[in-house]
Every structure is written in C-alpha cells, then in structure tokens.
C-alpha positions, 0 to 999 in steps of 0.5 A: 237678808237677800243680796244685792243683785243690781250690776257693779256698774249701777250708780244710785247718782246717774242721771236719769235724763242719760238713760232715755234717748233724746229724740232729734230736733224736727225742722220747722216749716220757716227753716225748710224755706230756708235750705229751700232758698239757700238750694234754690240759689245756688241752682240759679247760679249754676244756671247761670254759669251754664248760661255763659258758658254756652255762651261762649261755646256757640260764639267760638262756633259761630266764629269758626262757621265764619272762618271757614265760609269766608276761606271758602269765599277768598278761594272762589275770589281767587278763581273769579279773578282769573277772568277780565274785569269787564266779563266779571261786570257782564256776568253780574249784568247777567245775573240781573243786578242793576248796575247802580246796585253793582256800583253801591256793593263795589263802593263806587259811582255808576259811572265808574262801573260803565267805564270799566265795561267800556275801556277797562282801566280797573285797579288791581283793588277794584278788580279784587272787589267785583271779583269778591261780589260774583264769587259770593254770589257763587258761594251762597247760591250754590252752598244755600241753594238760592235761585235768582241770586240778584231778585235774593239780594233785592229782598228785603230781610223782614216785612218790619224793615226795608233792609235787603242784603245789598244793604248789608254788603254795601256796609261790609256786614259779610257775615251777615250775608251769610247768615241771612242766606243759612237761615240759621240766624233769626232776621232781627238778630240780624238787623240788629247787628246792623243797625241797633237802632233799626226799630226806631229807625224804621218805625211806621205810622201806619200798619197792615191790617185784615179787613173784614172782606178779608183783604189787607189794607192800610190805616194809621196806628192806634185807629 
C-alpha cells in the first residue's frame, strides 16, 4: 500500500476559500468623484489661504512703498522750508497753478493766499503747508518723471470721472497722489479709495459714441 506522500502540514479541514488570492476591491466611477471632490477641495482651500496670504504680503509692501515716499517727501518739505513763504507761493505761480487751485490744496480762501504774497504774515503750520505742496511737486516730477507738473494735477484720473489729483490732495489722499503719478495702481482702484461711491456719484446720462463718419459724438444712453 503506497504511502502518504501529501506534507504534514495539509489539513483535509482547510478551507479552500485561503488558498486562492482574493483579488482587491475596484473602485467605482461614484467614488472616484468623491476623492476627485474631496481633492479638489481641499486644493481651493489651499488656494485660498495663498490668496490671503498674498494679500497681506502686497499690503505690507504697499505699505512700506508709502513709507518711504512720504520720508522722502518730509526731507524735501524740510528743504523747501528754508525758503520764504511768498517765494514758495511764486514758484507754485510759476509752475502754472492757479491760484484758487493753490488756495483749495492749502485749505485756505484765495484771499488769504494774495495777502501772504503781498505782506506775508503766514503761520509757521501754513508755511509748512505750501512748503509740502512745492515739495511734492518736486518729489513726483523728478521721482516719476512728470512735465508740466500743474497741467498733470488738472488731469482728470480717468475719462469715467472728472476727479483730478488736486482733488485728491485737497481731501489729504497723499498716497494716492502718489500711486496715481507711479502708474503702478489702476485709476478705478484709485477713485474708489476716494470715493466708493464715485460710479454712482459720477454716472452720466449720456455717452460718447463713434458715428458712422467716424467722428465721436454725444447721445443720450440707452438711444
């Protein structure tokens, strides 16, 4: 009678089900959208975090820009200083401000201005203040390379609003002054900062279209 050749370790009892590999679970459509959103969202949130962060990042930036404009401005006040109140009104005549645009930027009536020119009697705050004006003018023209600094302050911003930057350092928005002479701000960023309500503020019933002999013209909106 042969002999039992199958190994010690053969148990008749086993089941069979541990001697075929299982194979592993394959992932349906429905759950790979799942991981899909799941990975998706937390990409956005990362995104997002990035976002702020950068945020952040160009207002520290935008904030040191300011800084070290505004330093550079107060040394050039300090040197316009030195000089008498009436030559520092001349010099801004010379530039071609007029002088109710001069007296709007100083905060003071026109009058006022043609009696310093005349007789003097300027404060030491108001001699600080036409000082500031003439050595900010210095600063942009020289730093952004601006001709005609007074015509540049008459410009309006944008064509969508009549907002020029004697308006905005009349209203103390110095640093918008000086992003508007950088160029590295866009105008409605800036007319905004001014004035949030400015679209509504400012809003035309009229538009400027091309006519058909190719000259701009004039209509009412919505014709």
């Amino acid at each position: 009678m042969p002999s039992d050749t199958r190994p010690a370790s053969y148990s008749p009892t086993a089941p069979t089900a541990q001697l075929i590999e299982q194979p592993e679970p394959v992932s349906t459509a429905a759950s790979q959208m799942v991981d899909l959103a799941e990975s998706a969202g937390s990409l956005r949130t990362q995104v997002r975090f990035i976002q702020e962060d950068i945020r952040f990042i160009q207002e520290d930036i935008t904030a040191l820009h300011h800084r070290a404009l505004f330093v550079a401005w107060e040394k050039r006040t300090a040197l316009r200083g030195k000089d008498a109140p009436a030559n520092l009104l001349e010099s801004l005549g010379d530039l071609g401000f007029a002088w109710r645009d001069i007296a709007r930027m100083l905060r003071v009536s026109v009058p006022a201005v043609q009696k310093w020119r005349r007789a003097g009697g300027v404060t030491g705050e108001n001699r600080r203040r036409i000082a500031a004006l003439l050595a900010l003018c210095d600063e942009i023209a020289d730093r952004y390379h601006i001709q005609e600094i007074a015509s540049w302050f008459e410009m309006p911003i944008t064509s969508t609003a009549p907002v020029t930057p004697i308006d905005l350092y009349s209203a103390g928005k110095i640093d918008l002054v000086f992003d508007h002479a950088s160029g590295q701000v866009d105008s409605e960023q800036i007319l905004t900062a001014y004035d949030p309500q400015w679209r509504e503020d400012f809003r035309s019933d009229f538009e400027v279209y091309l006519e058909t002999d190719g000259e701009m013209s004039i209509r009412p909106r919505g014709v």
